[in-house]
N, C-alpha and C positions, 0 to 999 in steps of 0.2 A: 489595458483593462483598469483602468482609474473612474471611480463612480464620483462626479460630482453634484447630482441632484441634493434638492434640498430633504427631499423623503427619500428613506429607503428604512431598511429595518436590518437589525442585525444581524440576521441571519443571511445576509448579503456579505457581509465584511470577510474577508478571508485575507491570506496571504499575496495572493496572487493579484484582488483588486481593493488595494487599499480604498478609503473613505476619503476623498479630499474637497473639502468647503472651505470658501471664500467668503470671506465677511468678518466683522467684529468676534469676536471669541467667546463673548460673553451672549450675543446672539444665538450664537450656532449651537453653544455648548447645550441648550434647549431642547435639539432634538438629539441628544443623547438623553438614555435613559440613567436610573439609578444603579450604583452598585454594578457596572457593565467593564471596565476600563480595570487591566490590571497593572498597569506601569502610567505615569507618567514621566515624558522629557523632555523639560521645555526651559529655555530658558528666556524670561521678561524682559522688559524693556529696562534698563538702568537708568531710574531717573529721568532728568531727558540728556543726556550725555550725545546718545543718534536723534538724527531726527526722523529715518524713514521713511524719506519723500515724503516728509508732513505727515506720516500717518502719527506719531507722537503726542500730539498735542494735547489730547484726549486721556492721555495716560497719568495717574496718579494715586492715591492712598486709596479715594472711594473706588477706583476699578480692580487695583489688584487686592482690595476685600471683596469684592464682590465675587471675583474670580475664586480666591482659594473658597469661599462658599460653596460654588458650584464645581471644582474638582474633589472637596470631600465627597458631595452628593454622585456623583458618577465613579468615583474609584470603591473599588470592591473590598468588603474587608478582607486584610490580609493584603491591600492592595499597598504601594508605594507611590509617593510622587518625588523626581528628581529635580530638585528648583534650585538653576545656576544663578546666582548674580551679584552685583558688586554693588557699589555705592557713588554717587557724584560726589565732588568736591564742592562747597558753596563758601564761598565768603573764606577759606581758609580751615571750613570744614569737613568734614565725612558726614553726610545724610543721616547715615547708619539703616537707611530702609531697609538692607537685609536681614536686619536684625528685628526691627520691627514687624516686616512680613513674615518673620519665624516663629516672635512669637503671638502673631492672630490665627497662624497656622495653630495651632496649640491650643488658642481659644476656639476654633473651629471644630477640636476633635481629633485633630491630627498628633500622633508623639511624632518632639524630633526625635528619631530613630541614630543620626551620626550626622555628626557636622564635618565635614569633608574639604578637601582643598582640590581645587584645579589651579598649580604652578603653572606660568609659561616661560620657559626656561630663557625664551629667542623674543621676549619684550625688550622693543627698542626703550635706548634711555631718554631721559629728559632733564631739564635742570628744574630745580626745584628745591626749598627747605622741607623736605620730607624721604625719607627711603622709596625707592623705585617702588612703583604696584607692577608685583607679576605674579602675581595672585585673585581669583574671584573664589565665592563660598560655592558650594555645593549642598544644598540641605536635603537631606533625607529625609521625607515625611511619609508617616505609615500611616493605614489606619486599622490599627489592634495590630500585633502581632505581623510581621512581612512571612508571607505565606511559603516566598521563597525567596533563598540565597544560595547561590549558586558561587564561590567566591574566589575571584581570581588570585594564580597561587605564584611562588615566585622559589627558585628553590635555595634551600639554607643555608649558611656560611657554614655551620657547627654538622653537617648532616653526617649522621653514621656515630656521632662522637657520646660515649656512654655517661653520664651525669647521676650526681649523687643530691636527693633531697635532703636536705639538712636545717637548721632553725640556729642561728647566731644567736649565741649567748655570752654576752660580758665581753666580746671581742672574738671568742670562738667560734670552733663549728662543730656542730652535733647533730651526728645522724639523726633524724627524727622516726625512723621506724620505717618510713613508707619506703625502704628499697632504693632501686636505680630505675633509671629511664634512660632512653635510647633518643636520640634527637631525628625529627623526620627529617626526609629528604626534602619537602616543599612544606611552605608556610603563606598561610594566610599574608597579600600584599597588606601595604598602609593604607591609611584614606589619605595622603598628601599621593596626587595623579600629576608626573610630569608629563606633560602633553604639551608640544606648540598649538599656535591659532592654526587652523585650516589654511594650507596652501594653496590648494586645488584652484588650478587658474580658469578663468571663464565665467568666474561667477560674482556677477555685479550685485554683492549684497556687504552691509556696511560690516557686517560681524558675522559672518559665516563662521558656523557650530559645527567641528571637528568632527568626522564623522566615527573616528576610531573612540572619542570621547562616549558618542553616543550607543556606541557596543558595546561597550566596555558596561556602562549601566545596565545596558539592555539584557548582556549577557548573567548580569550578577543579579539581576531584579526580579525577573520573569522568565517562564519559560516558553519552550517551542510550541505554536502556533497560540499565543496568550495576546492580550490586547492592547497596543501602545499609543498614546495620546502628545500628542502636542502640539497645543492651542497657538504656540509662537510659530509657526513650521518654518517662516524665513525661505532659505533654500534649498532645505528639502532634509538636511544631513538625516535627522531621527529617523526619515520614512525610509532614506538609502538603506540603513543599516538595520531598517527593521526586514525588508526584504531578500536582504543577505542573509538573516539569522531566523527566516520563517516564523515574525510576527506578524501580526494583524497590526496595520494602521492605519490612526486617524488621524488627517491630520485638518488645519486651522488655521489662514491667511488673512488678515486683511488688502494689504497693498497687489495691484492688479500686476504687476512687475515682477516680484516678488513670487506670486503664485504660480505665473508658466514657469521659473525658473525652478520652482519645487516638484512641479508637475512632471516636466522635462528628467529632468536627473531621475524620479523615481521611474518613471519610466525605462 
C-alpha cells in the first residue's frame, strides 16, 4: 500500500500507506500543503562530491534556497527539520555550504534549535595535509518552539551518588543554601551521535542514510502516528524507520533507480 499518484489529499497519508513521489523535490513539494509536515529528515546533496547518476547537476545555492523556502512553508509550527550535511573540498578549501544553508535557514524563519554531530567511527583513512573528516553536521531547524522532544537517554556514571550545591569563593566551598541533590539514574545523551555509514548490503545507492540514524531523530523529534518528510528519500532509510516507529511518510525521488529501490525496502 504505497500511494504514488500525483493528487491525493492528506487525509489519505497514514502509516500503513506512506506518500511516495517521484520527481524534482522542489516540484512535488507543491502539492503538499502549508503547515502539514511535522519532522523533517533528509539529508542534500553535498556539493557535488556524488554524482547520482547525473541527477546532480542541477544542484546548487539557487535550489537549496528555494528548497528551505518551501520546507518552512510545509512544516508546522512547532514543527522540526533535521538537515544532515558536510561540505566539498575545492582548490584546498571547505565550501562551508553547511554553514551557509544554516544561516538562510534562519533568514527563512527557521531558529537553529542545536548544531549536532554525526561521528563515523569506521571512516576509512586517507592521505592528505588535513585531519581525517569522520564527521558531517546535523542541524536542527525549528519553527517556533519544537513541539516535541522526546530525548534519548543514556544512564549516569555518578547515579545514586548524593551532591552538595555550593558557590567557590576565594578558592573555597560554600554551601550556598540550596541543600543536596541526588544524581539520576539516566541523563539526557550528547548531540555528538556515534553511528557507522549504513551497512546494509543490496543496496545500490552512493550514500545510503543509516536507518538507526533516522530513528533516532524520528524518535526524539516527533511523535506516533505524526508526519515525516524527506525530499532526499535515496533508498528509502527515513520511510523504513518511519514505518517501524508508526509515522506517516512522505517521501521525495528524483532518480528512477533510486526510487524502486525506496519503494522496495519500505515495502
Amino acid at each position: 500500500n504505497i500511494m504514488t499518484d500525483k493528487k491525493t489529499s492528506k487525509k489519505q497519508w497514514t502509516v500503513e500507506n506512506p506518500w511516495l513521489m517521484q520527481g524534482d523535490c522542489l516540484d512535488r513539494l507543491t502539492g503538499i500543503g502549508a503547515d502539514v509536515v511535522d519532522l523533517v529528515v533528509t539529508s542534500p546533496p553535498y556539493d557535488n562530491i556524488r554524482a547520482y547518476n547525473g541527477n546532480n547537476k542541477e544542484w546548487g545555492e539557487h535550489k537549496w534556497k528555494e528548497l528551505l523556502v518551501e520546507l518552512f512553508r510545509v512544516t508546522k509550527v512547532g514543527g522540526v527539520v533535521v538537515w544532515v550535511v558536510s561540505d566539498a573540498t575545492i582548490k584546498g578549501s571547505e565550501s562551508a555550504s553547511s554553514f551557509k544553508q544554516a544561516l538562510f535557514a534562519i533568514d527563512c524563519g527557521f531558529r537553529l534549535h542545536d548544531t549536532m554531530i554525526w561521528n563515523k567511527p569506521s571512516t576509512p583513512p586517507t592521505q592528505h595535509n588535513r585531519y581525517q573528516q569522520k564527521f558531517e553536521y546535523m542541524f536542527i531547524f525549528s519553527k517556533g518552539k519544537p513541539k516535541s522532544f522526546n530525548p534519548l537517554r543514556e544512564k549516569s556514571k555518578t547515579a545514586g551518588r548524593i551532591r552538595k550545591s555550593h558557590r567557590s569563593m576565594e578558592g573555597n566551598h560554600e554551601l550556598n543554601g540550596e541543600g543536596a541533590y541526588k544524581t539520576a539514574d539516566t541523563k539526557i545523551i550528547g548531540n555528538v551521535w556515534n553511528l557507522n555509514t549504513c551497512s546494509e548490503r543490496g543496496i545500490k545507492h552512493p550514500a545510503k542514510f543509516p536507518v538507526e540514524l533516522a530513528e533516532k531523530h524520528i524518535r526524539t523529534w516527533c511523535d506516533t502516528g505524526d508526519t515525516v518528510l524527506d525530499p532526499f528519500m535515496g533508498s528509502g532509510s527515513t520511510g523504513v524507520a518511519c514505518k517501524k516507529l508508526g509515522r506517516v511518510f512522505l517521501g521525495i525521488e528524483l532518480d528512477d533507480e533510486y526510487f524502486d529501490i525506496a519503494q522496495n525496502r519500505i515495502k
